[in-house]
VOLUMDO-726492 format. One record per atom (N, C-alpha, C): residue in one letter; atom name; x, y, z. Coordinates in steps of 0.02 Angstrom, whole numbers. Layout:
<atoms>
ATOM r  a   east  north     up
ATOM A CA      X      Y      Z
...
</atoms>
This chain:
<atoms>
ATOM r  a   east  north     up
ATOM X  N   1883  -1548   2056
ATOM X CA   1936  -1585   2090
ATOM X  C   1916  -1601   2162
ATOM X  N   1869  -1560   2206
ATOM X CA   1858  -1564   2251
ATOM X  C   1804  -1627   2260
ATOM X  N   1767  -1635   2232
ATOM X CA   1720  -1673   2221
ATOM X  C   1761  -1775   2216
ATOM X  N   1808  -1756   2176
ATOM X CA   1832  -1818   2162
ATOM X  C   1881  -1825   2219
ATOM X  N   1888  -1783   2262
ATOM X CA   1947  -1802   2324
ATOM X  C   1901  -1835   2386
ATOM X  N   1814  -1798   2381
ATOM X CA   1780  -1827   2439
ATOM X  C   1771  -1875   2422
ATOM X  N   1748  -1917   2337
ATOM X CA   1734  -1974   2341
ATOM X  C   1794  -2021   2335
ATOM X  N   1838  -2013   2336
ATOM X CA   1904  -2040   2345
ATOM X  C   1907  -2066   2415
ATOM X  N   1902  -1989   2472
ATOM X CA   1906  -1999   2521
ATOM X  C   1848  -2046   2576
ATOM X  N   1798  -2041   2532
ATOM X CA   1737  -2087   2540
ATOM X  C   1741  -2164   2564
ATOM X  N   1766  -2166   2477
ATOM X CA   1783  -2251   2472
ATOM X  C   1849  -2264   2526
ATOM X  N   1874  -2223   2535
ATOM X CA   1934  -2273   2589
ATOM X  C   1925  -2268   2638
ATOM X  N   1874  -2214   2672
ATOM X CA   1832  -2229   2737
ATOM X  C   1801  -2283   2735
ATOM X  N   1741  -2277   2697
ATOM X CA   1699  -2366   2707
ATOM X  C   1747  -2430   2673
ATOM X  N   1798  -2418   2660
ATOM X CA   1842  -2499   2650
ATOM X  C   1886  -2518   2702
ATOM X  N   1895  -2446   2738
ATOM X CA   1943  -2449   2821
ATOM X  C   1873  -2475   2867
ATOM X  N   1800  -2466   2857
ATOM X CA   1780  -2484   2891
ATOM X  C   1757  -2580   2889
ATOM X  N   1742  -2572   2835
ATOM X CA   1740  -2637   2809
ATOM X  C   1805  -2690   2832
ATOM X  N   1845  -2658   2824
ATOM X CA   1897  -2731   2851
ATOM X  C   1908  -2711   2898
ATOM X  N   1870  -2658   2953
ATOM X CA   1908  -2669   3029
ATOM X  C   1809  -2721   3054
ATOM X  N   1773  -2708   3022
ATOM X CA   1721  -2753   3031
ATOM X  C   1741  -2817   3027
ATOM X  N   1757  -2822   2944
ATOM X CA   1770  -2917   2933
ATOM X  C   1816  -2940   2990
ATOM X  N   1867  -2937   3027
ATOM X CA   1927  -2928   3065
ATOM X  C   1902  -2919   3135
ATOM X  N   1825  -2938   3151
ATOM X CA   1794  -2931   3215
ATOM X  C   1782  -3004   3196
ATOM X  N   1799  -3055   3261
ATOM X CA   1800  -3143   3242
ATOM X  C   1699  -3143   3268
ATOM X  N   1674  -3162   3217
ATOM X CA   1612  -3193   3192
ATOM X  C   1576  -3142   3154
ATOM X  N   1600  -3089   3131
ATOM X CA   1564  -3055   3094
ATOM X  C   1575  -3066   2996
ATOM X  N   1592  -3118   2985
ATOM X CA   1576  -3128   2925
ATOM X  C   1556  -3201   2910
ATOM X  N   1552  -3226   2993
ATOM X CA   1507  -3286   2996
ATOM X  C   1407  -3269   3003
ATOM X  N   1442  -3212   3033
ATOM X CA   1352  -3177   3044
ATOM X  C   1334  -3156   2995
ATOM X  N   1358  -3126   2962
ATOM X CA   1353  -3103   2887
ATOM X  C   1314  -3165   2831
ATOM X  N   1358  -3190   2821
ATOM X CA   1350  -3275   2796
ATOM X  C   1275  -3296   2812
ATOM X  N   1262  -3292   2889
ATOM X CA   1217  -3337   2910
ATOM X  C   1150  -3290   2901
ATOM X  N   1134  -3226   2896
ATOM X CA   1108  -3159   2886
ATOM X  C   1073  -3177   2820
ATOM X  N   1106  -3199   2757
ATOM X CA   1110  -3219   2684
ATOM X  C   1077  -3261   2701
ATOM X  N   1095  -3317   2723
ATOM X CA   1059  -3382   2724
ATOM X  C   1007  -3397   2733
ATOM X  N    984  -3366   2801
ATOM X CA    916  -3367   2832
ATOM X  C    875  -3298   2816
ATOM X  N    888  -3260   2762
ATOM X CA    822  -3183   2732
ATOM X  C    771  -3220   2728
ATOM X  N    739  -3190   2751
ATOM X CA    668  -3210   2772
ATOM X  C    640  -3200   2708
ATOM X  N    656  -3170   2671
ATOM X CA    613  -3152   2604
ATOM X  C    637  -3223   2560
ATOM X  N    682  -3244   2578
ATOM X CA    694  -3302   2515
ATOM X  C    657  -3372   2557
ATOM X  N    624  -3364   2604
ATOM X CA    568  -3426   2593
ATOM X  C    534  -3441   2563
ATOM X  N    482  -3395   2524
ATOM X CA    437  -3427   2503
ATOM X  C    467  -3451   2447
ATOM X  N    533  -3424   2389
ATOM X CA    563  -3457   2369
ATOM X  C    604  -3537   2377
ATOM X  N    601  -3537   2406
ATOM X CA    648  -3611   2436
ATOM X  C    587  -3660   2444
ATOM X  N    517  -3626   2476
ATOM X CA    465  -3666   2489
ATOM X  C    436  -3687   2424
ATOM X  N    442  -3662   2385
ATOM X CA    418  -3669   2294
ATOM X  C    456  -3722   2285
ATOM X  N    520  -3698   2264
ATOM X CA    582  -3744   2233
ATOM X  C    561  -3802   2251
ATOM X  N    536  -3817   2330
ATOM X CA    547  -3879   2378
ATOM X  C    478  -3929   2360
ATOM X  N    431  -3872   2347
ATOM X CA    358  -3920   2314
ATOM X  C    366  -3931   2237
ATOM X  N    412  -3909   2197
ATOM X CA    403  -3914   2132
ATOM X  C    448  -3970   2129
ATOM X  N    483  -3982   2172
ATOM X CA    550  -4041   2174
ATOM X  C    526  -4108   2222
ATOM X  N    462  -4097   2251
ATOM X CA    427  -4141   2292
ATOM X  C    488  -4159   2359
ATOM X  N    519  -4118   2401
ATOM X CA    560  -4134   2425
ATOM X  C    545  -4085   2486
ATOM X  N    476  -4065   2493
ATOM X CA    452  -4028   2558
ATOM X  C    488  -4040   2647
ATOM X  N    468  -4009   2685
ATOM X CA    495  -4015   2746
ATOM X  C    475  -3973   2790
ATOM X  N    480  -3973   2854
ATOM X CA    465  -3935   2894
ATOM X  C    526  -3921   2926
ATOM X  N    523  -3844   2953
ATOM X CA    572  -3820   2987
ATOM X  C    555  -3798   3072
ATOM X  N    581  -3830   3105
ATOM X CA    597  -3814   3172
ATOM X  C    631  -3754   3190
ATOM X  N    618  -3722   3271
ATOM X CA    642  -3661   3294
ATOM X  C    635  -3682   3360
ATOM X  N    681  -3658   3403
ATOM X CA    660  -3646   3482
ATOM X  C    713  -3641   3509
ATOM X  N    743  -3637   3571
ATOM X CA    781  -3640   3610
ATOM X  C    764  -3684   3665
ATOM X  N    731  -3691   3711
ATOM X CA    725  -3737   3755
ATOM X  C    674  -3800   3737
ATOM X  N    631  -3778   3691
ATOM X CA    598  -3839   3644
ATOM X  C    583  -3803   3590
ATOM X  N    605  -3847   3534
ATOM X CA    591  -3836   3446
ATOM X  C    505  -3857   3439
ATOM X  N    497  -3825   3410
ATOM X CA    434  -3837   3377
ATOM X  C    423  -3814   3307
ATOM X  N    373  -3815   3256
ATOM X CA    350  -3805   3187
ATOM X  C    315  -3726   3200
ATOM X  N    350  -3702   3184
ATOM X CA    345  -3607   3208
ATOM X  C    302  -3604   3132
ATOM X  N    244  -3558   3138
ATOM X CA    184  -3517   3094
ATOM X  C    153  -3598   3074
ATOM X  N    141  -3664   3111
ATOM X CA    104  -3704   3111
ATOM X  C     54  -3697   3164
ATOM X  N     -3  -3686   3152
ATOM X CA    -58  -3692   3187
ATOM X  C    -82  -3765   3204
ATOM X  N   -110  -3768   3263
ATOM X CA   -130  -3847   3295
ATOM X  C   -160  -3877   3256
ATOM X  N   -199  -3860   3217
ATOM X CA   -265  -3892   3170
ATOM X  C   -233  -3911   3117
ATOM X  N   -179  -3886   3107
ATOM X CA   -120  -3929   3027
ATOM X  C    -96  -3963   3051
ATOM X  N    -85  -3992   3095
ATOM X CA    -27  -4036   3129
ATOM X  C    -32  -4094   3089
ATOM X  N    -91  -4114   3088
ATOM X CA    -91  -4176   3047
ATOM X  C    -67  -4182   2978
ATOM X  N    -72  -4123   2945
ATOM X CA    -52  -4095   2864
ATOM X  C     10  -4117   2877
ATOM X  N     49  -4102   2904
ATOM X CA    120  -4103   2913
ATOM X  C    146  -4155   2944
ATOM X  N    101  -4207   2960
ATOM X CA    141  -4267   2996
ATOM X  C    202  -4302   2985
ATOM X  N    195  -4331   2932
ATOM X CA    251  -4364   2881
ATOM X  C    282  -4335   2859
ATOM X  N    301  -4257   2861
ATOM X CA    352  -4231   2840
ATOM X  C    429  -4224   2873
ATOM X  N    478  -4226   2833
ATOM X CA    531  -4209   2879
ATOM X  C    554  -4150   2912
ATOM X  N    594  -4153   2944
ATOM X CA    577  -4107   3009
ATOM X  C    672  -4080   2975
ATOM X  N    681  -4010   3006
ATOM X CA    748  -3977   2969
ATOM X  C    769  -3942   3045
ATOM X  N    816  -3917   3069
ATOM X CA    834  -3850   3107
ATOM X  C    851  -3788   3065
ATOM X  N    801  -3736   3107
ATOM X CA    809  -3691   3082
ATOM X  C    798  -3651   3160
ATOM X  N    869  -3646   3175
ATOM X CA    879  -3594   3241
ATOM X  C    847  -3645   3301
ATOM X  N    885  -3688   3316
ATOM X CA    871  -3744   3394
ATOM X  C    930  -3748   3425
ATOM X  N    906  -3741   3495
ATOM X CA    951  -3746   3544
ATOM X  C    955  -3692   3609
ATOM X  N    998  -3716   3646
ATOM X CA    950  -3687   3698
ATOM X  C   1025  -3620   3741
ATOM X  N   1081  -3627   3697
ATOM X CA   1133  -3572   3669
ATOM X  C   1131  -3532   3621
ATOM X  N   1106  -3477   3636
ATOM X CA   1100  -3432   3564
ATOM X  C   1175  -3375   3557
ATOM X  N   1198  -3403   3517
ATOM X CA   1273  -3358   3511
ATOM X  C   1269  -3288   3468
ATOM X  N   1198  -3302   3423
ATOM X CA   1193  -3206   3376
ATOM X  C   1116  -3214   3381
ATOM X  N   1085  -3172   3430
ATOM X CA   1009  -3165   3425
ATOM X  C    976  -3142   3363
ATOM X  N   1002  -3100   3309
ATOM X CA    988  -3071   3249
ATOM X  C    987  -3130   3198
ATOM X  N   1060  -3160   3207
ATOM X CA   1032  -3250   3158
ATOM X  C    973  -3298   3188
ATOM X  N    969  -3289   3256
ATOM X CA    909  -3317   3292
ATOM X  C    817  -3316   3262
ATOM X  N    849  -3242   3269
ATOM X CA    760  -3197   3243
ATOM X  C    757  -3215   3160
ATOM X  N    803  -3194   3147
ATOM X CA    820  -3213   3053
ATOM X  C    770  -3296   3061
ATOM X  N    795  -3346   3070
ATOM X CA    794  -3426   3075
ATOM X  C    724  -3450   3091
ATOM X  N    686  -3400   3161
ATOM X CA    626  -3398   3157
ATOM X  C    571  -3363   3107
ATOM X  N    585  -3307   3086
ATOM X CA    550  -3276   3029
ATOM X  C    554  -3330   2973
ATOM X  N    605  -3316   2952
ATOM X CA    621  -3377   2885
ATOM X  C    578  -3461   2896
ATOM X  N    596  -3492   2954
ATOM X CA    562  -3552   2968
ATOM X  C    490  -3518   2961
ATOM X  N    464  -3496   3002
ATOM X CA    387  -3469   2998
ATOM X  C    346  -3459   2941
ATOM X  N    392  -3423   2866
ATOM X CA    356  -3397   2821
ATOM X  C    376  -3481   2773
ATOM X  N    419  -3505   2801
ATOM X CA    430  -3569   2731
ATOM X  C    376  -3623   2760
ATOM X  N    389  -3621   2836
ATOM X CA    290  -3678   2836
ATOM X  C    242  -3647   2850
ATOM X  N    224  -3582   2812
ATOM X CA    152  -3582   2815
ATOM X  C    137  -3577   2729
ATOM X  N    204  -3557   2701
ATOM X CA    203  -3591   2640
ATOM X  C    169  -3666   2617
ATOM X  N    224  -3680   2653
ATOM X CA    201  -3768   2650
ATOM X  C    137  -3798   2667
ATOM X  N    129  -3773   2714
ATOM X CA     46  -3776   2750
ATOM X  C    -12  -3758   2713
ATOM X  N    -20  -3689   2663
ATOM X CA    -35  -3666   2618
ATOM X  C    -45  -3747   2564
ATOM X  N      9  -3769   2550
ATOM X CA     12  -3815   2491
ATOM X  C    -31  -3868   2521
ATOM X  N      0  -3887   2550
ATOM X CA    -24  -3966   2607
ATOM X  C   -115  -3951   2594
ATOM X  N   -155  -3895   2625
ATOM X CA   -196  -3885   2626
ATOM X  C   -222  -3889   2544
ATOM X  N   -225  -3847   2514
ATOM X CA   -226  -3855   2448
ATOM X  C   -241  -3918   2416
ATOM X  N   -195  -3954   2433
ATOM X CA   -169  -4039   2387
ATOM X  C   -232  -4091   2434
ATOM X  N   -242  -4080   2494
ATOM X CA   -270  -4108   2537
ATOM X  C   -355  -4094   2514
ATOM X  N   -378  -4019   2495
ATOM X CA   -438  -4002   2483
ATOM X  C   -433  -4052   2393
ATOM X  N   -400  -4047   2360
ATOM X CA   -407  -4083   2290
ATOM X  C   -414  -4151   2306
ATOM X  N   -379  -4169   2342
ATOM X CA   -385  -4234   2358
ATOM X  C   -480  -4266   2380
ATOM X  N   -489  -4236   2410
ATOM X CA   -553  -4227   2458
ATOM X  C   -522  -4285   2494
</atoms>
């Protein structure tokens, strides 16, 4: 009985904490945006995006955007591609969605860069 009163008492601790979290104004916008930008689901999205021929490049910066994990010598790989935001501007309102936006941008074009290169060496 004791056992089933702590986990009783458990769960209504972390659900009192949980909605005095959600109930903090931007914390289930940060949340949201946390999801959005996991850095681990780039190279996924970067797949999807070459198998759908609908590639892109993603921008980052605050006082100037640039093609973040593009090295100078690809620049040209990537010319004609379109350009996305991913974390620009020169107001950063959640530094953690910030860092998120750069990781994520970073690992989805060197993905891309990866390909570009690739398609470019077949090509000769």
């Amino acid at each position: 009985m004791k056992i089933v009163k702590k986990a009783l008492l458990s769960a209504i601790l972390v659900s009192m904490i949980i909605w005095m979290f959600s109930s903090i104004p931007g914390y289930l916008e940060h949340r949201a945006a946390m999801a959005k930008w996991a850095p681990e689901k780039a190279g996924i999205e970067a797949a999807k995006d070459i198998a759908s021929g609908s590639v892109k490049i993603y921008l980052h910066g605050s006082f100037a955007a640039y093609a973040v994990g593009v090295d100078e010598q690809f620049m040209p790989l990537i010319k004609g591609l379109p350009r996305e935001d991913a974390g620009v501007g020169c107001v950063i309102d959640d530094l953690g969605v910030f860092e998120a936006q750069r990781e994520y941008a970073t690992r989805y074009n060197k993905f891309i860069v990866e390909h570009m290169q690739s398609r470019s060496e077949k090509n000769g």
